[in-house]
C-alpha positions as CSV (number, residue, x, y, z in Angstrom):
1,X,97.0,108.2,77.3
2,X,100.3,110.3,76.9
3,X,102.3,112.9,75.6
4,X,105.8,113.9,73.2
5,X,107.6,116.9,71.8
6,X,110.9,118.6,71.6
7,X,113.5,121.2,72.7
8,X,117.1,121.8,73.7
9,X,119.7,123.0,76.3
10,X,121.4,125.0,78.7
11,X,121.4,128.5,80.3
12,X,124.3,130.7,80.3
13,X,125.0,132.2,84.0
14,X,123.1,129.7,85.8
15,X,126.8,128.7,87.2
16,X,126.7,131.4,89.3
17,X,124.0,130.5,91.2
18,X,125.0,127.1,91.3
19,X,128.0,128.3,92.9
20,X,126.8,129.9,95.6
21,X,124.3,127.6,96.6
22,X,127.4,125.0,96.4
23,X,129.1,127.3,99.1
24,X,126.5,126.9,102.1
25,X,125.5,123.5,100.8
26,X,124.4,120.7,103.3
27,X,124.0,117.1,102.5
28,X,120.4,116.4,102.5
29,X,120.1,113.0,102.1
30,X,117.9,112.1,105.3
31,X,114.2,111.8,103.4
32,X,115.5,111.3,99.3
33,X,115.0,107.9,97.8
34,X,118.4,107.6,96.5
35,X,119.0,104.5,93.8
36,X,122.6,103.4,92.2
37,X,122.9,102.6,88.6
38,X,123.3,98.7,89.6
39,X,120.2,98.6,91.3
40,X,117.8,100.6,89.2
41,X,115.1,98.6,88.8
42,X,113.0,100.5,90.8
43,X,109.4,101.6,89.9
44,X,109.7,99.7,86.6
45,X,112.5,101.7,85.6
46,X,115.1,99.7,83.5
47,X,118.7,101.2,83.0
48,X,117.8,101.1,78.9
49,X,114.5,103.6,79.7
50,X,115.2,106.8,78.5
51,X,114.3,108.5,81.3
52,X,116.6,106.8,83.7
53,X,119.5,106.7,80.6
54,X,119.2,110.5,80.4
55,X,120.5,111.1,83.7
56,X,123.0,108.0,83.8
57,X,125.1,109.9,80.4
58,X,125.3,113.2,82.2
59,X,126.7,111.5,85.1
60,X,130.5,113.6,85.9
61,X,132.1,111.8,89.3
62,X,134.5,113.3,91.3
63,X,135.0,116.5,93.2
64,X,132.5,118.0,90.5
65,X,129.8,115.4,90.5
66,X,129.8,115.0,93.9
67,X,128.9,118.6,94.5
68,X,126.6,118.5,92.4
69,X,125.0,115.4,94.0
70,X,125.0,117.7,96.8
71,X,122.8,120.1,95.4
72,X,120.6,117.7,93.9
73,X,120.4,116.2,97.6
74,X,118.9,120.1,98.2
75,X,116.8,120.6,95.3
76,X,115.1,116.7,95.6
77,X,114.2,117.7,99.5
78,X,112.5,121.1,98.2
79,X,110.5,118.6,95.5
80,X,109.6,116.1,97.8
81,X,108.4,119.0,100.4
82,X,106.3,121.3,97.3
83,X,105.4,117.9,95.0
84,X,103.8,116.3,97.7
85,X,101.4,113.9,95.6
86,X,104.2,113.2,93.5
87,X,107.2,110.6,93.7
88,X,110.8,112.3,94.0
89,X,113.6,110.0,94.0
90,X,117.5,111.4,93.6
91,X,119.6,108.7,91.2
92,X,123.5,109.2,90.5
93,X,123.6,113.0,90.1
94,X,120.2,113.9,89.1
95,X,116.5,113.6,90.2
96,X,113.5,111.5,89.0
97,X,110.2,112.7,89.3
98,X,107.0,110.6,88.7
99,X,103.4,112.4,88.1
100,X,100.3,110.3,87.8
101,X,98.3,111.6,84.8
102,X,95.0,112.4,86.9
103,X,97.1,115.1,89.1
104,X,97.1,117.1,85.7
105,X,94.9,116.0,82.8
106,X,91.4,115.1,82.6
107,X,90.7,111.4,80.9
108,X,91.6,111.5,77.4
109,X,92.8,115.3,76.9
110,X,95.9,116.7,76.8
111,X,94.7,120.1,78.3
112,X,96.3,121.2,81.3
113,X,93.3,121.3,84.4
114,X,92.9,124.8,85.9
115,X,94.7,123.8,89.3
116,X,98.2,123.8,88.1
117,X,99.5,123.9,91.5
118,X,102.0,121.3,91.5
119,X,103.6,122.6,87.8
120,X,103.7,126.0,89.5
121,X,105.4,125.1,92.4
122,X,108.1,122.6,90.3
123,X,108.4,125.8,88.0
124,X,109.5,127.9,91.1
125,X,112.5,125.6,91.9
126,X,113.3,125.3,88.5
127,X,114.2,128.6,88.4
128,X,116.0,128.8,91.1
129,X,118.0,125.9,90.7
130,X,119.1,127.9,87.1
131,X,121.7,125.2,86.6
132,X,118.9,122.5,86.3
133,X,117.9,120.6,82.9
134,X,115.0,118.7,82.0
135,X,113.4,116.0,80.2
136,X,109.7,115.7,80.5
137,X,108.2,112.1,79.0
138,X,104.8,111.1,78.9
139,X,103.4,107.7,79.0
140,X,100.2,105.9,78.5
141,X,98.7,102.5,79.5
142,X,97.7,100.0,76.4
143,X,94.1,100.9,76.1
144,X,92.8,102.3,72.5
145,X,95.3,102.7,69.2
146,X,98.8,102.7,69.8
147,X,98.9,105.9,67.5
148,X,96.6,107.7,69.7
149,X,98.4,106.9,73.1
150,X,101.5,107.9,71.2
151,X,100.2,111.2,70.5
152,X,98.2,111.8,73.7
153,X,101.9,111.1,75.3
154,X,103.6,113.2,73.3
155,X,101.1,116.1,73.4
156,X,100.9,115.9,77.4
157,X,104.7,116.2,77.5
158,X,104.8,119.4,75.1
159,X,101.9,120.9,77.3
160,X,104.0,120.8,80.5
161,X,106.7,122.4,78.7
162,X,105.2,125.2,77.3
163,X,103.4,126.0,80.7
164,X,106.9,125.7,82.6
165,X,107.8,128.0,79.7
166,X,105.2,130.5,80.7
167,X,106.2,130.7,84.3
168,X,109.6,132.1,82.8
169,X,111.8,128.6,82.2
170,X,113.8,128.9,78.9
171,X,112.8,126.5,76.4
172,X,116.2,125.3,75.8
173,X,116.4,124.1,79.5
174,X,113.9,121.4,78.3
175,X,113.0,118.4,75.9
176,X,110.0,116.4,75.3
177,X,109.3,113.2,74.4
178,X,106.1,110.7,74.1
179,X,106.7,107.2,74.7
180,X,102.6,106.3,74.5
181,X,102.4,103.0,75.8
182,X,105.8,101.4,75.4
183,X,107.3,102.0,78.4
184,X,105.1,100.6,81.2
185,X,106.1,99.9,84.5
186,X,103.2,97.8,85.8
187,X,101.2,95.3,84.1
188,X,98.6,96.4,81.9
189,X,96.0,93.2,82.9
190,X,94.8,95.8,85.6
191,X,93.2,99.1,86.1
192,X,95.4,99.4,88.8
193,X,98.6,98.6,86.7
194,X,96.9,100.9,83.4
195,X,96.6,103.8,86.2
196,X,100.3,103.7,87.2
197,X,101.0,103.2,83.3
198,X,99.6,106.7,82.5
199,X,102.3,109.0,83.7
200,X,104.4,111.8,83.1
201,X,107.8,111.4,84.0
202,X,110.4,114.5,84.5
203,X,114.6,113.8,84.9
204,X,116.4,116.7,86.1
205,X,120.0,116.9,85.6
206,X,123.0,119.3,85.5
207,X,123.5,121.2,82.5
208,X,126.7,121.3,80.1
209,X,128.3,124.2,81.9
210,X,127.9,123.8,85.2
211,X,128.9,119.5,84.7
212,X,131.7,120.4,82.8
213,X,133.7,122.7,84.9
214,X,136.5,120.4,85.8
215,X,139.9,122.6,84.5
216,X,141.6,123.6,87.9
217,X,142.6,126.8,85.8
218,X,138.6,127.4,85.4
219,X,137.4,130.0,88.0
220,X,134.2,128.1,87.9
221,X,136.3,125.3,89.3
222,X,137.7,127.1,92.1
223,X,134.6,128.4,93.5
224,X,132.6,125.2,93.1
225,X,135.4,123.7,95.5
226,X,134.5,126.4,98.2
């Protein structure tokens, strides 16, 4: 059972609250699951899953990505504190979070349930981390026609966007995509791998502006430093 769409980019002066939360910023890397890209393996994850890949190509380094990584460190505590039946795990210098299916559909609809708790409380932080991207995948297990769970996925996805949209998150913060059921990260012999199969996955990541303020003659660049 899954979900897929599609969408774009970045906000415009989303820097500027980037910047200031980069100027009382603490390291908050006590409770995060944090992952390197030569160990990735967790979960199922593979380095070649789009999911994981998405945040691995927007990676910056240096003095920029490492406040940034900062500020993930922030926004992946909130998560983990609001998105409390969901996994939260920070990887290089973004955040991947991992929904079970149940928490939001009923079986074999792509209709949002009425308590939409946990969507309302990601929207919240999405907004105000404003420099914040996202790409929401859904999955399925192998059960029923491949075209189906491809289109279960793909619908799932493009419901969680438009709901986030709703809650006042611009559209071109966001992309969709349905994988159905060719992406699993447990076996499919069991109903306990199939239930860990049918997920929506959500990768958080910089946007364009904020990852590439590197010019020392920037003014962005100087007060990301502070």
């Amino acid at each position: 059972m899954r979900q897929r769409v599609v969408s774009s980019v970045v906000p415009g002066v989303a820097t500027l609250v980037f910047l200031a939360l980069v100027g009382c910023s603490s390291t908050i890397t006590a409770q995060i699951e944090s992952s390197k890209a030569s160990t990735v393996k967790t979960a199922g994850h593979q380095l070649d899953n789009t999911i994981v890949s998405t945040i691995a190509n927007t990676k910056v380094g240096g003095t920029t990505g490492a406040m940034i990584s900062r500020q993930m460190d922030r926004q992946a505590s909130e998560l983990k504190e609001k998105l409390k039946d969901a996994k939260v795990m920070r990887f290089e210098e973004g955040i991947l979070i991992t929904i079970d299916s149940r928490l939001l559909f009923e079986e074999d609809s792509h209709g949002l349930q009425s308590t939409k708790g946990m969507l309302k409380d990601l929207a919240h932080i999405l907004a105000k981390y404003a420099y914040t991207n996202a790409v929401i995948e859904g999955h399925t297990d192998n059960v029923g026609e491949d075209i189906y769970n491809q289109s279960l996925s793909e619908q799932r996805a493009h419901e969680i966007e438009n709901y986030l949209i709703k809650k006042g998150i611009k559209d071109a913060r966001m992309k969709t995509k349905g994988y159905g059921e060719r992406q699993p990260i447990a076996s499919n012999d069991s109903e306990s791998g199939r239930q860990m199969n049918r997920r929506i996955e959500i990768a958080l990541y910089a946007n364009d502006e904020v990852r590439l303020v590197t010019a020392p003659e920037d003014a962005s660049y100087t007060a990301l430093k502070q």
